[in-house]
RODO-2510 file (C-alpha; in nm, 4 decimals, decimal comma):
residues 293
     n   res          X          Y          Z
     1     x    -8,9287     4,9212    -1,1649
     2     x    -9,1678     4,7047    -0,9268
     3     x    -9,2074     4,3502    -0,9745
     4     x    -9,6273     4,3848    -1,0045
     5     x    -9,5757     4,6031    -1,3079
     6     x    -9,2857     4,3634    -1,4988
     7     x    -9,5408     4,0606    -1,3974
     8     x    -9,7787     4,2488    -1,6113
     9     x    -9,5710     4,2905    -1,8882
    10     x    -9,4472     3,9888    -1,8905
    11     x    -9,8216     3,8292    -1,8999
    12     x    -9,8904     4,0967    -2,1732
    13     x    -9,5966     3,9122    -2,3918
    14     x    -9,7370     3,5325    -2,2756
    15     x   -10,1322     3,6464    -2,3240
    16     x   -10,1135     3,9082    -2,6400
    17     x   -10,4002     4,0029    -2,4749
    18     x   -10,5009     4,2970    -2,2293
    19     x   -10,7859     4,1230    -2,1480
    20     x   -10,6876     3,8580    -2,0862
    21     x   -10,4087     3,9751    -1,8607
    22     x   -10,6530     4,2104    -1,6724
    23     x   -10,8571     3,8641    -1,5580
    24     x   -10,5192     3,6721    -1,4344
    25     x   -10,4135     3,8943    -1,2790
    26     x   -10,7443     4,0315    -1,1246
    27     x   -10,7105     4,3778    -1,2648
    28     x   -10,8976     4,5716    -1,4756
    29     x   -10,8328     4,6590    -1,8520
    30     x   -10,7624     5,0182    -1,7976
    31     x   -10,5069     4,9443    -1,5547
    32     x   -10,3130     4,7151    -1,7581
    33     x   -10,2951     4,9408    -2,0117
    34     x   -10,2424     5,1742    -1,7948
    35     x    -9,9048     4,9829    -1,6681
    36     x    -9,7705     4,8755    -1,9768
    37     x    -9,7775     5,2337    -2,1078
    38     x    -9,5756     5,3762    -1,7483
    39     x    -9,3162     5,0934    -1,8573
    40     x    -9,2372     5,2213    -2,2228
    41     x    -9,2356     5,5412    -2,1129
    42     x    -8,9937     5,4226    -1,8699
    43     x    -8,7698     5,2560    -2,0747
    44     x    -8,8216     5,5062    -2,3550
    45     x    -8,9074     5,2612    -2,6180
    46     x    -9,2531     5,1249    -2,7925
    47     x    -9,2674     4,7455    -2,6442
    48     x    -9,6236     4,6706    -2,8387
    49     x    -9,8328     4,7480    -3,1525
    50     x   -10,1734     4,7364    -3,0598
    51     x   -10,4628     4,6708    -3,2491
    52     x   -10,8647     4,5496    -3,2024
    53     x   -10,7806     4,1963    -3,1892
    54     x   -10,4286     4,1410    -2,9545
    55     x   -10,1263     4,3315    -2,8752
    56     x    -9,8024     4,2087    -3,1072
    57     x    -9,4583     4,2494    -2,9093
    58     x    -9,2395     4,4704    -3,1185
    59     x    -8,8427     4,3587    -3,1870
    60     x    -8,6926     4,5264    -2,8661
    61     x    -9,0490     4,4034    -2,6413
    62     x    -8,9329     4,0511    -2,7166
    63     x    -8,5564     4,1321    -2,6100
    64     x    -8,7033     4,2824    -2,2968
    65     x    -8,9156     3,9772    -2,2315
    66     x    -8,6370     3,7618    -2,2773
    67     x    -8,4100     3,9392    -2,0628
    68     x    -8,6634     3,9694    -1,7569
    69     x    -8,8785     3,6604    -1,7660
    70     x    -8,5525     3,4794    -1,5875
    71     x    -8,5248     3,7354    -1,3167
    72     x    -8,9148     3,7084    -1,2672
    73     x    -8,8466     3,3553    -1,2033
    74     x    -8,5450     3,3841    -0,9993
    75     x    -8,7050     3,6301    -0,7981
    76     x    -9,0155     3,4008    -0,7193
    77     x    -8,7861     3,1094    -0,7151
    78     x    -8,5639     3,3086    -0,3700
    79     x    -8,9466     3,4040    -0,2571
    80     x    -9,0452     3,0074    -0,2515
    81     x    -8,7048     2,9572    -0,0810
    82     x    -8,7188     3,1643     0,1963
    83     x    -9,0948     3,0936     0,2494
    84     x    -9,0177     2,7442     0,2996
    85     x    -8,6996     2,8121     0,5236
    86     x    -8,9550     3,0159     0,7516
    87     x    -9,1768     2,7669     0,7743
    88     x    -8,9428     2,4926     0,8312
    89     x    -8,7673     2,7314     1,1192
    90     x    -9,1575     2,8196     1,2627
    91     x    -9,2079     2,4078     1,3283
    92     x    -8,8577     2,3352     1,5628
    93     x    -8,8827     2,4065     1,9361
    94     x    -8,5342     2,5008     2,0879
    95     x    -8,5026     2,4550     2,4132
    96     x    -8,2157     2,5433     2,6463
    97     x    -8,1339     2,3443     3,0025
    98     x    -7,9089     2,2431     3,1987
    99     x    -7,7881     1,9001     3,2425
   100     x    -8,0141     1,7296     3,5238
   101     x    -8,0985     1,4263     3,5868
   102     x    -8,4923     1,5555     3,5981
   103     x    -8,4621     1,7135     3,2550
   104     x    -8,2415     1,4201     3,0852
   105     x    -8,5854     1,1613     3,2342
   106     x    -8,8741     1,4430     3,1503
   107     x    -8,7702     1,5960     2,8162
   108     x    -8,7824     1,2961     2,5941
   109     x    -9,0936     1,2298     2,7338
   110     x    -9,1852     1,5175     2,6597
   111     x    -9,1067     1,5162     2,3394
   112     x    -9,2348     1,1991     2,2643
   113     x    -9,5568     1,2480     2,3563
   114     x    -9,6138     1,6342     2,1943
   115     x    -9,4635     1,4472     1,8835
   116     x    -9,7773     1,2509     1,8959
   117     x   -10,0079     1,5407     1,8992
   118     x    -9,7990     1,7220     1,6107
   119     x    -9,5912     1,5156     1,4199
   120     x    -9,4085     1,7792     1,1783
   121     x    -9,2614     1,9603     1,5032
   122     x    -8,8860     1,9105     1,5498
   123     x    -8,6624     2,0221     1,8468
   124     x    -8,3080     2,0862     1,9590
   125     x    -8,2420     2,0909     2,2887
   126     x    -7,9342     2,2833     2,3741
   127     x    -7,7093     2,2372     2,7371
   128     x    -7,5097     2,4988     2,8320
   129     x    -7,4735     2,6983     3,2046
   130     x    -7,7558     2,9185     3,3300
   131     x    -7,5435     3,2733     3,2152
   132     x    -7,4729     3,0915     2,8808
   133     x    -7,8581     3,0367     2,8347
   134     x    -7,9360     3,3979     2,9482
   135     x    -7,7886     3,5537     2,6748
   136     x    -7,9211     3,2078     2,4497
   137     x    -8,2633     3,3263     2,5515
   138     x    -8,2032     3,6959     2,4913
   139     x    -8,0682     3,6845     2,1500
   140     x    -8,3596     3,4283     2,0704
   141     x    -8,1078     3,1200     1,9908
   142     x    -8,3592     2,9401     2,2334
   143     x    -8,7389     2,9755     2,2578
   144     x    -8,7586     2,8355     2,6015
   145     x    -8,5265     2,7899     2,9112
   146     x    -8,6000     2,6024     3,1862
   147     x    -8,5318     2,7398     3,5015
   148     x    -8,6205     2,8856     3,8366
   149     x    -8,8381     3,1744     3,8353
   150     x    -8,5084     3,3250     4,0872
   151     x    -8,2570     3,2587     3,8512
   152     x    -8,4969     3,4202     3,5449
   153     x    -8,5767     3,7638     3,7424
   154     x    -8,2508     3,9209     3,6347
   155     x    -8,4166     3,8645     3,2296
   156     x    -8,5912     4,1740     3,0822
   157     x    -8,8593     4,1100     2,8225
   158     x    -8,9583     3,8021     2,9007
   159     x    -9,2392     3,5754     3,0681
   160     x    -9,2351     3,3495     3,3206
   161     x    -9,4797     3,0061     3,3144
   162     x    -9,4749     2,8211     3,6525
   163     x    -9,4420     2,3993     3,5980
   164     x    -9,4031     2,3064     3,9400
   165     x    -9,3107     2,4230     4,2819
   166     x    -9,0709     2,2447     4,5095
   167     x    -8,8685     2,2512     4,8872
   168     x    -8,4835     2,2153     4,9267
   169     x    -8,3966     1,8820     5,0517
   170     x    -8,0450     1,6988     5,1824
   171     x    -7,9176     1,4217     4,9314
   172     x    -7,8048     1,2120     5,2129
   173     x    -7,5770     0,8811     5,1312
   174     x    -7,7721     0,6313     5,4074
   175     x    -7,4549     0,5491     5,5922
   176     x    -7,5167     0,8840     5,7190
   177     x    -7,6329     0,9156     6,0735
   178     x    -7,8448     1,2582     5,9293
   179     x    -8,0515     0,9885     5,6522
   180     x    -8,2446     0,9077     5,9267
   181     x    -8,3663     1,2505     6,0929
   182     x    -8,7413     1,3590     5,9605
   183     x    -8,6055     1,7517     5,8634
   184     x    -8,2831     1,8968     5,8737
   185     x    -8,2029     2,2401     5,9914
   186     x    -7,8787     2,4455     5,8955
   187     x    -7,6298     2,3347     6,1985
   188     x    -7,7008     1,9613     6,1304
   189     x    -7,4755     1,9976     5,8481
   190     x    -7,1489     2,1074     6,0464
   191     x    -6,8545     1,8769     6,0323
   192     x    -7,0394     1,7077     5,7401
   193     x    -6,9036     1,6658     5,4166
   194     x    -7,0792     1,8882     5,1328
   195     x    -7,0751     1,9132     4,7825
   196     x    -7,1890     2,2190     4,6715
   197     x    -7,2462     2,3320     4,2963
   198     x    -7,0562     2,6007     4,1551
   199     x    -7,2287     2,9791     4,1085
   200     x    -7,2268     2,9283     3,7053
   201     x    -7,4513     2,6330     3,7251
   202     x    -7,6629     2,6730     4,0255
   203     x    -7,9816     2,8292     4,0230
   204     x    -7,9493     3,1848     4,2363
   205     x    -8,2221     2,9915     4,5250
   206     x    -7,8841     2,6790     4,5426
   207     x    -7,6745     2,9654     4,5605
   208     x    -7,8479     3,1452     4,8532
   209     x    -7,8940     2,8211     5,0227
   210     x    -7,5063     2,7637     4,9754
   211     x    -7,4309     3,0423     5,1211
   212     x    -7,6448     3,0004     5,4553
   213     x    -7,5033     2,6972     5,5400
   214     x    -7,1303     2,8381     5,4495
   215     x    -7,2182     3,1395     5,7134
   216     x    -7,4077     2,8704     5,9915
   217     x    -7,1660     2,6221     6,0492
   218     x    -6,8207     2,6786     6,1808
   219     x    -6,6725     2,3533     5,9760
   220     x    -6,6956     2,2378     5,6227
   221     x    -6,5620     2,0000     5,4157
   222     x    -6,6778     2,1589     5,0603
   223     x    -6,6014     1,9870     4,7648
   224     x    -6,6895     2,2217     4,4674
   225     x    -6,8130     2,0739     4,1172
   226     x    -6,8935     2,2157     3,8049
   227     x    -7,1996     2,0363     3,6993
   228     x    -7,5276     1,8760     3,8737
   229     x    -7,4272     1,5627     3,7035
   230     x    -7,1253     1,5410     3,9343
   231     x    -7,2372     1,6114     4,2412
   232     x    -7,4891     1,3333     4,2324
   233     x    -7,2142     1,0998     4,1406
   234     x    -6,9923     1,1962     4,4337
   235     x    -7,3186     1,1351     4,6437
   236     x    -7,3518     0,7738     4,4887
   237     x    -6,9870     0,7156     4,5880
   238     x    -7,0738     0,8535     4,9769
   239     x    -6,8457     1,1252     4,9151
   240     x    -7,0849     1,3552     5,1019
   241     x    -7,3950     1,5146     5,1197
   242     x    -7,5815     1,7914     4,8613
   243     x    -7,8776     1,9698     4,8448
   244     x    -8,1735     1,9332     4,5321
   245     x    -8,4996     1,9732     4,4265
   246     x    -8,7287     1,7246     4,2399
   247     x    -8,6855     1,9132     3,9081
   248     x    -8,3277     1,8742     3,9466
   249     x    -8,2980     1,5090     4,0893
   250     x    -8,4965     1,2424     3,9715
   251     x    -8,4921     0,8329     4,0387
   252     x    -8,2657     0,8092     4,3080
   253     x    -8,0811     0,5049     4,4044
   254     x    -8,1877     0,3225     4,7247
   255     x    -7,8797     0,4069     4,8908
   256     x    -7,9661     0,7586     4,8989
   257     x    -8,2164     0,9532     5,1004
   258     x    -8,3884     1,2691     5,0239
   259     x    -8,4167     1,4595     5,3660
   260     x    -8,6407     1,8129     5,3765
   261     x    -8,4983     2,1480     5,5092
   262     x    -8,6714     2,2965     5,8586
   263     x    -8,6701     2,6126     5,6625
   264     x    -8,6395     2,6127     5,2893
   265     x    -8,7686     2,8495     5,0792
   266     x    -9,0534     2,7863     4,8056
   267     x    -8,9160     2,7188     4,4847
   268     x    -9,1036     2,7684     4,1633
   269     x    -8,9951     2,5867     3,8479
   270     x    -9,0777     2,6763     3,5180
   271     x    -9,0457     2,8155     3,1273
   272     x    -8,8848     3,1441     3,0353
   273     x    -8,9746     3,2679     2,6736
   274     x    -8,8841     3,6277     2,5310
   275     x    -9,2271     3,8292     2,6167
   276     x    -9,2829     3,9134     2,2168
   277     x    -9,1901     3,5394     2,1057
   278     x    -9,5818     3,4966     1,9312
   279     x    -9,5065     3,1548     1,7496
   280     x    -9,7864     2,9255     1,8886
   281     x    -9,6490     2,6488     1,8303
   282     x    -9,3845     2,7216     2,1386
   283     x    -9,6995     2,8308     2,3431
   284     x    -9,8776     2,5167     2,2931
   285     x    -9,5739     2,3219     2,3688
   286     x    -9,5471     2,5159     2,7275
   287     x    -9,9075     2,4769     2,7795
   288     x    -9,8594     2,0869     2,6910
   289     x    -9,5459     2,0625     2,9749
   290     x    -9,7849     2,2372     3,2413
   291     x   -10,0198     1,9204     3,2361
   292     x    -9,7146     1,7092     3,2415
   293     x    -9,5552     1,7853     3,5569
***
């Protein structure tokens, strides 16, 4: 039996009146009667005497009532429920990363000042490796990664919004004799030191660039770390030289240099959202970061 018609009956019992009924519930007369009469015939039993003047629940109408006014009321109750879980759930942002130094300076600010324009908007921020934040992304755990438009190309369904673009450079310790050359080009870096990130937390363009410089030079010293966060301490402690972008390294010490590849690639930096994500309140977020950066 549908929940319109028992609301019906139920206002029927409350009312004692069809008309009455018919103008809560924005119905006309006919069809209340209409409604109440496909319920006893239902339930096989006469639920109201009717006369000119109201409509009198009989003795098993009144059990009826009794026994389905709760459930009405559970059943709106559950409605309320999820209705306010949905909105609660439409107002927080997730957004996935990984652990930069760029993104651990520019997200709070972010935040912070989008908090401004809408207060009731909440976020999680969640840091895991780029593969990790693939699937994150995919199974809509996150509304927004931050990443290379490289390293999102491999994602199917989704859409791309540029932030920034950016050159490879050298993070060069200053005690280096390559800190002071204008550009660097691939062979400068033989017999140097490197730290290099590893493949599950580089970006597909690091990666690439990795990989020349691995091929180019006939000796490396390669020290391997898992995390970006690593690699820029082992440049702090002149344990050798790295490569970075400005949305990956941010507020440098002065005993580091940033040095530009001859021939680096354009790198674009951006937003990656599943292409049927609709919530606006994600888009104005993304259009909010563009006039950031």
């Amino acid at each position: 039996m549908e929940i319109n018609k028992l609301r019906v009956f139920v206002s029927v019992i409350e009312t004692q009146n069809f008309t009455r009924t018919a103008q809560n519930l924005h119905l006309s007369q006919p069809s209340v009667s209409y409604i109440i009469k496909a319920i006893e015939d239902e339930i096989g039993q006469q639920l109201f005497i009717r006369n000119k003047r109201r409509v009198v629940p009989t003795k098993n109408g009144l059990i009826f009532y009794n026994q389905i006014k709760p459930l009405i009321n559970k059943y709106y109750l559950a409605l309320q429920s999820i209705q306010i879980n949905e909105t609660q759930e439409a107002n927080i942002i997730n957004i996935g990363c990984a652990v930069t130094p760029y993104h651990i300076k520019t997200i709070p600010d972010w935040i912070k000042k989008f908090s401004l324009k809408y207060p009731k908007v909440k976020f999680n921020v969640t840091i895991l490796d780029h593969n990790k934040l693939k699937q994150y992304l995919e199974n809509e755990d996150i509304d927004i990664f931050l990443t290379s438009e490289g390293d999102a190309k491999d994602l199917k369904g989704t859409t791309f919004y540029p932030l920034m673009t950016d050159h490879f450079f050298a993070l060069v310790p200053q005690n280096n004799p390559l800190a002071s050359k204008r550009q660097l080009t691939l062979t400068d870096f033989d017999r140097q030191s490197l730290i290099f990130i590893d493949n599950n937390i580089a970006g597909v363009e690091l990666i690439r660039l990795q990989n020349k410089v691995k091929n180019t030079c006939q000796t490396l010293n390669i020290t391997y770390t898992n995390d970006i966060a690593s690699a820029l301490i082992l440049v702090n402690a002149l344990q050798g030289i790295t490569f970075g972008l400005n949305f990956i390294y941010i507020g440098l010490n002065e005993a580091l240099t940033q040095v530009p590849l001859q021939t680096s690639p354009e790198v674009t930096y951006g937003a990656v959202i599943n292409s049927h994500n609709e919530r606006k309140i994600v888009k104005e977020f993304i259009k909010f970061i563009q006039n950031e950066v």
